[in-house]
Residue frames relative to the residue before (quaternion, step in Angstrom):
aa qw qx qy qz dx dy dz
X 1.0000 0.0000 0.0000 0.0000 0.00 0.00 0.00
X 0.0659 -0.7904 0.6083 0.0285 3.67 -1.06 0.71
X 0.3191 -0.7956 0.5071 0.0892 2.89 -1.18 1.12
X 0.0152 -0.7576 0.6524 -0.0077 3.64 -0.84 1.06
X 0.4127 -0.8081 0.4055 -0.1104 2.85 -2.17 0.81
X 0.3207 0.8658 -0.3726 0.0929 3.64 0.01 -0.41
X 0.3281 -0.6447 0.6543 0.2205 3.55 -1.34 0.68
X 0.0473 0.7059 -0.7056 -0.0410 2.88 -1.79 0.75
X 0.2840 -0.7370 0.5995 0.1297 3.53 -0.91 0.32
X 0.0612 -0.8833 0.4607 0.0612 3.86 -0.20 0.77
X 0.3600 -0.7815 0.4149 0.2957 3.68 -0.08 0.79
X 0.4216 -0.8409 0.3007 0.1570 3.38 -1.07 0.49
X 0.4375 -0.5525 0.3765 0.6013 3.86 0.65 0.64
X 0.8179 0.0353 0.1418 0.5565 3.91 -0.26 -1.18
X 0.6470 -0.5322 0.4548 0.3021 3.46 -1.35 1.06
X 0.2478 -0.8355 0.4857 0.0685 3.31 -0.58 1.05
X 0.0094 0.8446 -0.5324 0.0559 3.96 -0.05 1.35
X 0.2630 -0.8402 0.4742 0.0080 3.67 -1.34 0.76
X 0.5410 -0.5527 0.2694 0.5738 3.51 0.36 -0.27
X 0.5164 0.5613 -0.3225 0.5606 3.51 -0.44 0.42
X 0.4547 -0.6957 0.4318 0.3506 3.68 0.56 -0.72
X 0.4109 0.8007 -0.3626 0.2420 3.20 1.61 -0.42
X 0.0026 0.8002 -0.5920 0.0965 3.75 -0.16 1.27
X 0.2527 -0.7066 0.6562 -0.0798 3.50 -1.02 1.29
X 0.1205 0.7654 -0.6265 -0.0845 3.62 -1.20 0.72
X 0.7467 0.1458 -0.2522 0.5980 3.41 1.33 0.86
X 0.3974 -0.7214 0.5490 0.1424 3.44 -1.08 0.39
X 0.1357 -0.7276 0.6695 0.0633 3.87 0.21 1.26
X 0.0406 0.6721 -0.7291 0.1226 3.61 -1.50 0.92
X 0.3426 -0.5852 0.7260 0.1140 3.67 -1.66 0.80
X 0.0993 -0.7521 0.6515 -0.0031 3.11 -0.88 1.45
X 0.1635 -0.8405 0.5159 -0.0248 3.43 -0.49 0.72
X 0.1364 -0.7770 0.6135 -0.0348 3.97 -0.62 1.13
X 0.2134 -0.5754 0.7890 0.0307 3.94 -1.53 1.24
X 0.1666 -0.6902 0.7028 -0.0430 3.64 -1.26 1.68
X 0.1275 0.7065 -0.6811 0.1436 3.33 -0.36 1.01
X 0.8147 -0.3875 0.0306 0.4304 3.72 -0.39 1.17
X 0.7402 -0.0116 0.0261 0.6718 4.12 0.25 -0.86
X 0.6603 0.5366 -0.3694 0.3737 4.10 0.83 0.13
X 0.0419 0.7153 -0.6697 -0.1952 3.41 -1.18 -0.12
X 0.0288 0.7436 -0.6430 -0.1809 3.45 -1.22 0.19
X 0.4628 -0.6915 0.5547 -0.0073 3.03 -1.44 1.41
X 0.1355 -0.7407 0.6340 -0.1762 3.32 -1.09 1.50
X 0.1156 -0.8868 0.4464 0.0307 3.58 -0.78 0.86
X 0.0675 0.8807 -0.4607 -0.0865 4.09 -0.28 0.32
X 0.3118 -0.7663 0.5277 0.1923 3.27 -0.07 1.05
X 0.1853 -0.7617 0.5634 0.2609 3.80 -0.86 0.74
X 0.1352 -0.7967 0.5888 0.0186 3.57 -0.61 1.26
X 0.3194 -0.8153 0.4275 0.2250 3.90 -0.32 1.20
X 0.6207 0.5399 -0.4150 0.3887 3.70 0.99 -0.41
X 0.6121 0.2352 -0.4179 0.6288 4.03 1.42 0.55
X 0.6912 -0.5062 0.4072 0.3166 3.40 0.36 1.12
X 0.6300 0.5922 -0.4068 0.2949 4.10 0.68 -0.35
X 0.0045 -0.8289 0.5584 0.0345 3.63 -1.11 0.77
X 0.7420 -0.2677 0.3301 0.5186 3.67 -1.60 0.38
X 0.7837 0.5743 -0.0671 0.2271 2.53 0.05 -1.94
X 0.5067 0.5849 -0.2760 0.5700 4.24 1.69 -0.95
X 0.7892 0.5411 -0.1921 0.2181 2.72 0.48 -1.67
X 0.5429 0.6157 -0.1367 0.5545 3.09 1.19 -1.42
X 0.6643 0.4765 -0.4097 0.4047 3.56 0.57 -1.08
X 0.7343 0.4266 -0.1707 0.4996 3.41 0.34 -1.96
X 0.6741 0.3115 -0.5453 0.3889 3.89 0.31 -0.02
X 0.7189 0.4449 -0.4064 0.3464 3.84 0.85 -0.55
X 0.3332 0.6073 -0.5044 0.5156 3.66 1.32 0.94
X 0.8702 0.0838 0.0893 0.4773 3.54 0.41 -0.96
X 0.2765 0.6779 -0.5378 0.4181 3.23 0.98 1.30
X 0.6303 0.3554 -0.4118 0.5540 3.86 0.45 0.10
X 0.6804 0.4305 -0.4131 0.4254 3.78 0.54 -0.06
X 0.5699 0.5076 -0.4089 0.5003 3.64 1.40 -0.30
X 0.7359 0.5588 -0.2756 0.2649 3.29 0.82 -1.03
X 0.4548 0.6390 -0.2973 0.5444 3.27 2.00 -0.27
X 0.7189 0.5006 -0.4105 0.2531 3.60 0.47 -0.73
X 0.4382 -0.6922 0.5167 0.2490 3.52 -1.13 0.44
X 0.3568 -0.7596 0.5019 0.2095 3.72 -0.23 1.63
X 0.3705 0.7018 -0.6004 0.0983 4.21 -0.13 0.39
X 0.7994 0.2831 -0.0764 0.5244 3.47 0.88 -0.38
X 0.0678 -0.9415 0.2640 0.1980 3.54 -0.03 0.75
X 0.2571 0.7928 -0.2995 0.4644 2.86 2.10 0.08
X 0.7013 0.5196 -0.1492 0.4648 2.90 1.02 -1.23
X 0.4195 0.7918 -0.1983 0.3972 3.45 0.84 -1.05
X 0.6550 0.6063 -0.1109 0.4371 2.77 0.68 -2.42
X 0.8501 0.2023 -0.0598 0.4826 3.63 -0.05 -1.99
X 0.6222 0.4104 -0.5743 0.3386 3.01 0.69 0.84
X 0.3850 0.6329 -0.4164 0.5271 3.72 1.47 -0.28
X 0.6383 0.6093 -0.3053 0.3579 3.65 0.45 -1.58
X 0.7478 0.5490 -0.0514 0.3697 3.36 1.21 -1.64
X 0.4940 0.6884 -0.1617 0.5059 2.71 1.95 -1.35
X 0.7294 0.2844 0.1992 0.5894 3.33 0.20 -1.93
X 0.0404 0.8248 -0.5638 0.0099 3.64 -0.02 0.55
X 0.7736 0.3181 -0.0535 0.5455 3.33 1.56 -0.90
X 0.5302 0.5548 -0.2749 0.5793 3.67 1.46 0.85
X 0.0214 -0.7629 0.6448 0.0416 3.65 0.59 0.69
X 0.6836 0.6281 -0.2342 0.2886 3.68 0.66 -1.14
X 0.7294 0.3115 -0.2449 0.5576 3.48 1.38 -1.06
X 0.5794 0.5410 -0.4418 0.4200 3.57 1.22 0.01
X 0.4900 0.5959 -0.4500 0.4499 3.00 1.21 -0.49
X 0.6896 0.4992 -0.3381 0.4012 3.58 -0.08 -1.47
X 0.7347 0.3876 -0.2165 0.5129 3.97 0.31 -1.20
X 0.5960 0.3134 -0.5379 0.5072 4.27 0.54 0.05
X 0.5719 0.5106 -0.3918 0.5087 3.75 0.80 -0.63
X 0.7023 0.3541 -0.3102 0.5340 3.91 0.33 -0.17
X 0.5694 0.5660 -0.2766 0.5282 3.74 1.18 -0.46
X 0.6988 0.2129 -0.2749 0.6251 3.74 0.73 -0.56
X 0.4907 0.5346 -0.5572 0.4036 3.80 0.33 -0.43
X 0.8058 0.4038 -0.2069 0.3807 3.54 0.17 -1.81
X 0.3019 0.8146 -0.3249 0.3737 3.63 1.60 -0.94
X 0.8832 0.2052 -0.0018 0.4216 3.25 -0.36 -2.60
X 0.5210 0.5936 -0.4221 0.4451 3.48 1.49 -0.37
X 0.5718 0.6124 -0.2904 0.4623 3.74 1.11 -0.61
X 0.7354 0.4867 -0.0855 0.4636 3.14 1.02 -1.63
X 0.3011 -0.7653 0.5029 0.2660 3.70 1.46 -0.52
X 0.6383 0.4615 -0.4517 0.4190 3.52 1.07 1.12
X 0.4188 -0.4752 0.5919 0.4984 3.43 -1.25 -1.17
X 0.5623 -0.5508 0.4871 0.3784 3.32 -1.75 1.16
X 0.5589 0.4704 -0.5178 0.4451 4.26 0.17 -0.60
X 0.4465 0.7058 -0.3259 0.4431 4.29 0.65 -0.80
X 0.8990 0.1690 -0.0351 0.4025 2.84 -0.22 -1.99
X 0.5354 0.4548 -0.3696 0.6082 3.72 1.80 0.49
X 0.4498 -0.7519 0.3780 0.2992 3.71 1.25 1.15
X 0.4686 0.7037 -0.4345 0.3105 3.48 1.25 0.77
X 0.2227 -0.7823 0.5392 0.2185 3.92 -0.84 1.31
X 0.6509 -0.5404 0.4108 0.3400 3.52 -1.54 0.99
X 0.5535 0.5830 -0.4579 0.3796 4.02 0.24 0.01
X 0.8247 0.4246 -0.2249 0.2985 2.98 -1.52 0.89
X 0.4004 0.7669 -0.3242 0.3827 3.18 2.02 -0.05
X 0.3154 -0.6612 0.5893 0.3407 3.66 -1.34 1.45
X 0.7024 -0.4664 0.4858 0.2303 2.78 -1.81 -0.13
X 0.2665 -0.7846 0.4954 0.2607 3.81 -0.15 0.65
X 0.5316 -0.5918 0.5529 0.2480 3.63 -1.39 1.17
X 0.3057 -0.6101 0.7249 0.0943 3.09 -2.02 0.26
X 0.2538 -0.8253 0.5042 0.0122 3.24 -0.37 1.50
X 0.3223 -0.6537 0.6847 0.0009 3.72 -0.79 1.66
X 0.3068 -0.6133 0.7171 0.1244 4.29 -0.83 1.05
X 0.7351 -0.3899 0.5192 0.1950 2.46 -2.06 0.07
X 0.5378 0.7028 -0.4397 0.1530 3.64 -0.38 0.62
X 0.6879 -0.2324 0.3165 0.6104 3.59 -0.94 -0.51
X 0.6227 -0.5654 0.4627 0.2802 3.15 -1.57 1.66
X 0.5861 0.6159 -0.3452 0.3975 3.83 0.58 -0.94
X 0.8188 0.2858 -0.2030 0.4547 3.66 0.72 -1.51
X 0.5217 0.5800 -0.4545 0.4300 3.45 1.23 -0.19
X 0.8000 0.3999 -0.2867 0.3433 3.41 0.89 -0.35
X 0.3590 0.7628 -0.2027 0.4981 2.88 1.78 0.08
X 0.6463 0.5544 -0.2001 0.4847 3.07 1.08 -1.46
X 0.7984 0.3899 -0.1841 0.4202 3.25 0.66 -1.84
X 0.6766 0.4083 -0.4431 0.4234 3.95 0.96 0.21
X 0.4424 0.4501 -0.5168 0.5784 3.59 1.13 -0.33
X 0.7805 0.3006 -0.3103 0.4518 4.15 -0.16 -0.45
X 0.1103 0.6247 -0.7725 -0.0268 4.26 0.10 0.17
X 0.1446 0.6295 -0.7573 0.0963 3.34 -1.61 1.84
X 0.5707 -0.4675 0.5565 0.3821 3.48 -1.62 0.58
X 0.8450 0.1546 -0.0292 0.5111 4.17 -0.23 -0.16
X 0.0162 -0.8129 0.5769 -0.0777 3.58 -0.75 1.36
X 0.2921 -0.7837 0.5462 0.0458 3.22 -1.21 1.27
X 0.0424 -0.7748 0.6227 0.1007 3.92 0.14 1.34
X 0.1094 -0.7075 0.6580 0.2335 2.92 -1.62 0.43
X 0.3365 -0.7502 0.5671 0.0485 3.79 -1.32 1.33
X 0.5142 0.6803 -0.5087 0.1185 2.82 -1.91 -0.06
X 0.3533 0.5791 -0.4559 0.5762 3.41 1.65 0.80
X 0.5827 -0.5371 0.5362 0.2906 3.28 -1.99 0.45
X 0.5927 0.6671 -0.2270 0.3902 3.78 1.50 0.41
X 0.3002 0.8870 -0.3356 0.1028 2.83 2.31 -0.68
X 0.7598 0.4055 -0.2305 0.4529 3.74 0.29 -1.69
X 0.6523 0.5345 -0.3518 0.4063 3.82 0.86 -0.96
X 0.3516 0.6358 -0.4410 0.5269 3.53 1.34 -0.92
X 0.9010 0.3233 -0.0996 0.2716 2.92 -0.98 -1.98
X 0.6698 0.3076 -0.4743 0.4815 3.54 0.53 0.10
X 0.5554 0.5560 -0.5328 0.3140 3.50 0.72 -0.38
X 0.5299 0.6439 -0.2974 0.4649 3.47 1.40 -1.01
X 0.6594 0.6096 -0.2298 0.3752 3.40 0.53 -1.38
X 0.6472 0.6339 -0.1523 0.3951 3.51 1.12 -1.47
X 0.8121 0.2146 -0.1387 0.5245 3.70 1.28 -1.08
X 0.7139 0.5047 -0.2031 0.4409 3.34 1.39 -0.23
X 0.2500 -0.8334 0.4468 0.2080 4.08 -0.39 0.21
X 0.6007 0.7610 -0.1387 0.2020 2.99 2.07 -0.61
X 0.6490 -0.4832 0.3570 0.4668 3.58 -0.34 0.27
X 0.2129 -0.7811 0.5870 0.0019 3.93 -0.67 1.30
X 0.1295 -0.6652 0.7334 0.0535 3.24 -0.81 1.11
X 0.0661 -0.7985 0.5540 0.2261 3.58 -1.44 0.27
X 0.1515 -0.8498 0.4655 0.1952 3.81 -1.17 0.08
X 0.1445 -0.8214 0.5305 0.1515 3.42 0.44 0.84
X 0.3359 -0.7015 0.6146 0.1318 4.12 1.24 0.03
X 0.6087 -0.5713 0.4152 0.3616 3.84 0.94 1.03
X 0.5385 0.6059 -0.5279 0.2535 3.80 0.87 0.41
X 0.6968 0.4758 -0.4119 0.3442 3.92 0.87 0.35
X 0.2353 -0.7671 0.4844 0.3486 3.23 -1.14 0.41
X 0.5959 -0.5761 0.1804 0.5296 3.81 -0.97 0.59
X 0.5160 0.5193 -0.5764 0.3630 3.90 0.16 -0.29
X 0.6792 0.2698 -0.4104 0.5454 4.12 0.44 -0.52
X 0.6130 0.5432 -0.4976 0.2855 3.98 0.10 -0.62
X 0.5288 0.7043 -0.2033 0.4278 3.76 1.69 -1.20
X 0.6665 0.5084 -0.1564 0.5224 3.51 1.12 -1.95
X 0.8753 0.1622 -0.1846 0.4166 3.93 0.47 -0.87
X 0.0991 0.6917 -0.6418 0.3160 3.71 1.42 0.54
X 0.9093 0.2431 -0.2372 0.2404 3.24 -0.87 -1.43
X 0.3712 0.7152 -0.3999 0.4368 3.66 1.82 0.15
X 0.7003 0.5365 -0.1969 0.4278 3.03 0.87 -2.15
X 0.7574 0.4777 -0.3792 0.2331 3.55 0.72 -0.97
X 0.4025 0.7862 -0.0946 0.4593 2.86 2.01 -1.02
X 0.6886 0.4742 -0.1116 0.5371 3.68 1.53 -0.69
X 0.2111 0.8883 -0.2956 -0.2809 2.69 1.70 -1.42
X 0.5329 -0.6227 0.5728 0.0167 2.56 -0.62 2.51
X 0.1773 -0.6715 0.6601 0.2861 3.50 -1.43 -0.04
X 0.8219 -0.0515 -0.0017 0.5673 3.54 0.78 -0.58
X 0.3885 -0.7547 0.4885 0.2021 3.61 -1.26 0.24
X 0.3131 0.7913 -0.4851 -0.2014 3.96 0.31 -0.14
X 0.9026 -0.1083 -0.3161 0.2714 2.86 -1.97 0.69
X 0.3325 -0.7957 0.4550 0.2221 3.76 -0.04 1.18
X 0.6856 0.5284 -0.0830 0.4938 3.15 1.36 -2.21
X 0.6065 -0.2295 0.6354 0.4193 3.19 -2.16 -0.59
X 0.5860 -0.6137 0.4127 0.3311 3.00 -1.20 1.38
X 0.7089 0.5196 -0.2124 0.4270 3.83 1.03 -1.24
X 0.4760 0.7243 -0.3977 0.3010 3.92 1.31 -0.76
X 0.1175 -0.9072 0.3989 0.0634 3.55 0.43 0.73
X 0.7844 0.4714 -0.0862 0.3938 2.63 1.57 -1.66
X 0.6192 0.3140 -0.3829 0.6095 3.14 1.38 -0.27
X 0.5922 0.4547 -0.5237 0.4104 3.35 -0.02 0.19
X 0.6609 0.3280 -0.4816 0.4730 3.55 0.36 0.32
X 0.4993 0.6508 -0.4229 0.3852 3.47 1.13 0.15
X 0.6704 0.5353 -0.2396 0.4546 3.06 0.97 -2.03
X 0.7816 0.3715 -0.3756 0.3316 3.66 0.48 -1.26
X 0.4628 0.6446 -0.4795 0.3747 3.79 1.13 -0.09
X 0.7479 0.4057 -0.2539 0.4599 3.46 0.74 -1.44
X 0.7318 0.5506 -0.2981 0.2691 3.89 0.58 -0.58
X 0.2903 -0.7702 0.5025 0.2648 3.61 -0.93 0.63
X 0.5056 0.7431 -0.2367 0.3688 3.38 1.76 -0.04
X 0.2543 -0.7576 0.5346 0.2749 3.57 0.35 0.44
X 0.3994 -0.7774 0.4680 -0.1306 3.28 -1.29 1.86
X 0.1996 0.7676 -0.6084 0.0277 3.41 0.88 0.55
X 0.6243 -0.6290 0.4600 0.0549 2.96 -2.32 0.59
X 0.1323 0.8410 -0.5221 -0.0518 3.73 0.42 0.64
X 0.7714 0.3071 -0.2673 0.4890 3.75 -0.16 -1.18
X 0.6481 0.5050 -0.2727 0.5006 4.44 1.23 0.07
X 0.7916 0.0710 -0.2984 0.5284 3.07 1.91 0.22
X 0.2945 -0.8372 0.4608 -0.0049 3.19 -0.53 1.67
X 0.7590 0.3096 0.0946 0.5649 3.66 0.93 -1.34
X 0.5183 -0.5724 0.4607 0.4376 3.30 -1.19 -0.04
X 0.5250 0.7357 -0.3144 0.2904 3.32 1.09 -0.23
X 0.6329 0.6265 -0.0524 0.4519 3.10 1.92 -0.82
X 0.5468 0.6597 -0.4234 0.2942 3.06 1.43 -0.42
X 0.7887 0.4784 -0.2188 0.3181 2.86 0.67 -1.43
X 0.4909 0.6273 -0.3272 0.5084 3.57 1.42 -0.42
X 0.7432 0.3340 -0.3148 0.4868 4.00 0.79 -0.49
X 0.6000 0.4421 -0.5453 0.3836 3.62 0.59 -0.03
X 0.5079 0.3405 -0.6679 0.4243 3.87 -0.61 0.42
X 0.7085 0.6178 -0.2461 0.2363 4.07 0.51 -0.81
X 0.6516 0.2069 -0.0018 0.7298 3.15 1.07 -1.97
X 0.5841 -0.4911 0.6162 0.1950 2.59 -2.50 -0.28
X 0.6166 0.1808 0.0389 0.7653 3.51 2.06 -0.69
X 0.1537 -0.4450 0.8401 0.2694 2.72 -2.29 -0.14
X 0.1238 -0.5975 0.7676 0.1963 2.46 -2.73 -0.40
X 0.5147 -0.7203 0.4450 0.1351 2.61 -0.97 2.00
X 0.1137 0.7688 -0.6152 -0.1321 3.93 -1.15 -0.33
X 0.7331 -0.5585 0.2807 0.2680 3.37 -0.56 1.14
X 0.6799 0.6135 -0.0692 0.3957 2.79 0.77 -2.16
X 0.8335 0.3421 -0.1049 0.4210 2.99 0.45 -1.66
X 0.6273 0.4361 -0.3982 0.5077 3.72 1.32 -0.33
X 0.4164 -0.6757 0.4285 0.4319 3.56 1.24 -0.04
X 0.8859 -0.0033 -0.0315 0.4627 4.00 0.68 0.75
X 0.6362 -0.5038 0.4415 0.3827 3.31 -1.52 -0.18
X 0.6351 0.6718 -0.1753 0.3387 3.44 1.45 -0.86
X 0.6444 0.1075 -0.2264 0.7225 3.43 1.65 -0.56
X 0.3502 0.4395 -0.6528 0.5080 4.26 0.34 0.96
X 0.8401 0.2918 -0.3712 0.2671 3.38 -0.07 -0.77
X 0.4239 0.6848 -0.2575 0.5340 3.63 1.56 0.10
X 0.5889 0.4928 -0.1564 0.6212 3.82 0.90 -1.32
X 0.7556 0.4818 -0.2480 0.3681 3.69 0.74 -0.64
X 0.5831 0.5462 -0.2571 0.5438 2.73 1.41 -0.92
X 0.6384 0.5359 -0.3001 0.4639 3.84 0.69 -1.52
X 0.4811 0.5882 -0.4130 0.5019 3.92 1.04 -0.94
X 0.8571 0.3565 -0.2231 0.2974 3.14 -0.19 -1.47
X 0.5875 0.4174 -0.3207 0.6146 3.85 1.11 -0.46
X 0.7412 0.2219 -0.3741 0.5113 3.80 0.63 0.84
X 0.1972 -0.9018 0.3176 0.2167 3.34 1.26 0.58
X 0.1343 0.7175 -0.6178 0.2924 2.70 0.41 2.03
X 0.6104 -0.6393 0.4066 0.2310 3.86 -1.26 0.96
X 0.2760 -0.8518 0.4074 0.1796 3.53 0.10 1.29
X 0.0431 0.7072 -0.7051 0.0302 4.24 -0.69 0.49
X 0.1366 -0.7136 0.6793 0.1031 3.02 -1.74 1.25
X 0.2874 -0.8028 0.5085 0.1195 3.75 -0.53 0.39
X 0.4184 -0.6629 0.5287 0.3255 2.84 -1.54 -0.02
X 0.1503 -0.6654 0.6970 0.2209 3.55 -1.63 -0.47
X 0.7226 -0.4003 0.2952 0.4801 3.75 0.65 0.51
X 0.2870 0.7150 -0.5670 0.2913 3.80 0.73 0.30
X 0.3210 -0.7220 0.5724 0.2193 3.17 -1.47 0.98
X 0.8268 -0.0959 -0.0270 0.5536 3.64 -0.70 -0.95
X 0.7088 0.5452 -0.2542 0.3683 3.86 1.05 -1.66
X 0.7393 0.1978 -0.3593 0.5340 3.53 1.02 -0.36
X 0.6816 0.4358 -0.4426 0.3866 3.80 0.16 -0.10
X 0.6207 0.3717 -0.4938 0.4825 3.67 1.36 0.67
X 0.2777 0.6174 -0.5613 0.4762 3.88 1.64 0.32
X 0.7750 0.4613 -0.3291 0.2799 3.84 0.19 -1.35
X 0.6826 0.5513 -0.2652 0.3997 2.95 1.27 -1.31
X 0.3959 0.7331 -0.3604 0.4194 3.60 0.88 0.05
X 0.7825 0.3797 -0.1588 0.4673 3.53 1.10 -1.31
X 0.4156 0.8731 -0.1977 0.1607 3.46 1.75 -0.51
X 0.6942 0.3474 -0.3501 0.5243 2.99 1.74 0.00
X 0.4203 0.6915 -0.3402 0.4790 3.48 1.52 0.67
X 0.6062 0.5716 -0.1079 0.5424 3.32 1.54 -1.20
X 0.3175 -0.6058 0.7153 0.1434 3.11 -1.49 1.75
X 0.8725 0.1851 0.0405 0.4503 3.78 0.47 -1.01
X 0.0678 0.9453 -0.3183 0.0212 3.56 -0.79 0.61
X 0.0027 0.8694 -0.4915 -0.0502 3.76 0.54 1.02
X 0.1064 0.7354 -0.6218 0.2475 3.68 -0.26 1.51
X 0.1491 0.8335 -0.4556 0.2745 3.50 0.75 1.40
X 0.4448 0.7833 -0.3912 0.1888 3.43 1.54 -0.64
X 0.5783 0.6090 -0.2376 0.4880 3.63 1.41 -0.85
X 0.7357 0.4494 -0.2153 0.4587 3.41 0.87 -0.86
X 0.6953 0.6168 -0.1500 0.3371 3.33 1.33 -1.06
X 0.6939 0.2390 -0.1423 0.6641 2.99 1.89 -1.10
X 0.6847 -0.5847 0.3551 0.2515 3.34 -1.75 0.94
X 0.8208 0.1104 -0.0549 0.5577 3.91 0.39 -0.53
X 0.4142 0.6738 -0.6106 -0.0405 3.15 -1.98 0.47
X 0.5353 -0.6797 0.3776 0.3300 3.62 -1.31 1.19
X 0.5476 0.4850 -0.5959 0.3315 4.01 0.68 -0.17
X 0.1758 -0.6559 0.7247 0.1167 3.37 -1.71 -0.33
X 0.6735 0.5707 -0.3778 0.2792 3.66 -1.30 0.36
X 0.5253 0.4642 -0.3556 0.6182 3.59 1.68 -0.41
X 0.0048 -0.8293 0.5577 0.0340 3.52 -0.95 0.36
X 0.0784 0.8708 -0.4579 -0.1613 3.57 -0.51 0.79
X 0.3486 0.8083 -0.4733 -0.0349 3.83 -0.36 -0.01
X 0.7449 0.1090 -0.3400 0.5635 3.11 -1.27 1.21
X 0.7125 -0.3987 0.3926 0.4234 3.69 0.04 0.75
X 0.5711 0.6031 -0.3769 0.4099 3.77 1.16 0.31
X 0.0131 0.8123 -0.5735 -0.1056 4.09 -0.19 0.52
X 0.0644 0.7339 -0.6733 0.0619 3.14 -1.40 0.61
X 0.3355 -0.7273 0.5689 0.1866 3.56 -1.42 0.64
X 0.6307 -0.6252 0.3701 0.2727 3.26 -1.20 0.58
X 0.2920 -0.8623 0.2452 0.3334 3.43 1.85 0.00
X 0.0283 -0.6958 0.6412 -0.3225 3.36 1.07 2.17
X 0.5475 -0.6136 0.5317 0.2027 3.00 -1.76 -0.25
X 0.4817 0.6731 -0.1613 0.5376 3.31 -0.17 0.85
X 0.5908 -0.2742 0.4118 0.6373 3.47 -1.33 -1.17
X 0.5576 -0.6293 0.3458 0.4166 3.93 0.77 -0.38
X 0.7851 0.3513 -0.3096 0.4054 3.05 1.15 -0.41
X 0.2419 -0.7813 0.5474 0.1771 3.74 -1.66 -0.70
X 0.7153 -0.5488 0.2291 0.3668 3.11 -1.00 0.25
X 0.5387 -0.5872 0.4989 0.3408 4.18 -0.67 0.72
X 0.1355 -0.8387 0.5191 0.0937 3.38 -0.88 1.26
């Protein structure tokens, strides 16, 4: 098996802002490829600077221990996993990218899809949001009529929040998702609840500091909004810790380091019947067909990364109208543009 590499940096349709100010006009990511005679499997890491992770790490620490990966015998990817885990102990991100190249190359071996070989049928799949940044009330609305989608994904944390959202509210009929990206504290989250319901929000994620326990067992008493947990759950380790809190999590690849413990964390969700979101982090086709994989597992799903950014060479993941489907390859499903 050989391991290959490569940085890319994908531009975004429209500067991409979060609470915090954080503004993005491209999305660097380590793509990563497993050669195993006529196959490749393909594995993506977005590099995301608020966990401190770059192209540029990544790459380093895998060309330290790229002949020991290349030694391993793919028969079990689970396995795979804890050995990456073991490997990298402190890199959720490049493990992430190589279990996502491990099941790609895996089902391509196997002459299926990875959802298939997780005895999971294609039926029932949500619809994936369309995510509206942070910006001037004018271009946010802009955004959302150049985009008509069945399920929007605002993102908050300005002193503009409610005025936003009803402007929003005014041209659209669609289901609102919100993200406050931990930018409220509970005395304002308290004040526009009974706005938000009034809009009717469908869901809220992370309102608090990721660490605000205490009010967050406050907030989730007072709210009729279901509260899922994104920047408070990082790991599988986390699950349990957010269910006295939220109503959900949201998984992220990246940040659980793979598909191998997401697909764990789901499970644990569900035996605390807590509502299960996967997300994005800007993935183009190779990781936002990793997500799609879990889609019939999934109350909720923002996998917009394809739409959001301007160019890529895979092909086979398709989204329109908040509908996803795969080109029915093997694998993640999809492949490179010829």
């Amino acid at each position: 098996m050989r391991v290959l590499y490569k940085k890319i940096d994908t531009p975004f349709e429209y500067p991409f802002t979060i609470s915090g100010g954080r503004t993005k006009s491209s999305q660097p990511a380590m793509i990563v490829g497993l050669n195993l005679g006529n196959f490749i499997g393909w594995g993506e890491a977005p590099a995301i600077t608020y966990y401190n992770v770059t192209v540029e790490s990544m790459i380093e620490e895998l060309e330290c221990k790229k002949d020991v990966i290349e030694k391993f015998a793919l028969i079990d990817p689970e396995r795979f996993w804890h050995f990456l885990h073991h490997l990298f102990p402190d890199n959720p991100f490049l493990v992430c990218a190589l279990d996502i190249a491990g099941w790609d190359l895996f089902g391509k071996l196997d002459k299926q899809p990875i959802y298939k070989i997780w005895d999971l049928e294609w039926k029932n799949t949500p619809l994936t949001d369309y995510t509206i940044g942070i910006d001037t009330p004018e271009k946010m609305l802009e955004k959302l009529k150049q985009h008509p989608w069945p399920i929007y994904k605002i993102k908050l944390g300005t002193e503009d929040d409610i005025a936003i959202l009803k402007e929003i509210r005014n041209v659209t009929s669609s289901p609102i998702r919100i993200d406050a990206n931990a930018g409220w504290t509970l005395e304002k989250a308290l004040n526009i609840l009974p706005e938000l319901e009034k809009l009717d929000v469908e869901l809220i994620e992370q309102p608090l500091a990721k660490d605000n326990w205490a009010d967050m067992k406050i907030l989730k008493e007072k709210s009729n909004i279901p509260l899922i947990a994104d920047e408070s759950c990082v790991s599988e380790h986390d699950v349990l810790k957010c269910a006295p809190f939220f109503h959900g999590i949201n998984i992220k690849l990246t940040k659980c380091s793979g598909m191998t413990p997401a697909k764990r964390m789901v499970q644990e969700a569900r035996s605390l019947s807590l509502k299960v979101m996967m997300g994005s982090m800007n993935e183009t086709n190779i990781g936002s067909a990793a997500i799609a994989q879990f889609l019939p597992i999934l109350d909720y799903v923002d996998m917009d990364g394809p739409i959001l950014l301007k160019e890529d060479d895979m092909e086979g993941l398709n989204i329109e109208n908040g509908i996803i489907s795969l080109s029915g390859g093997y694998g993640l499903g999809i492949r490179k543009k010829k």
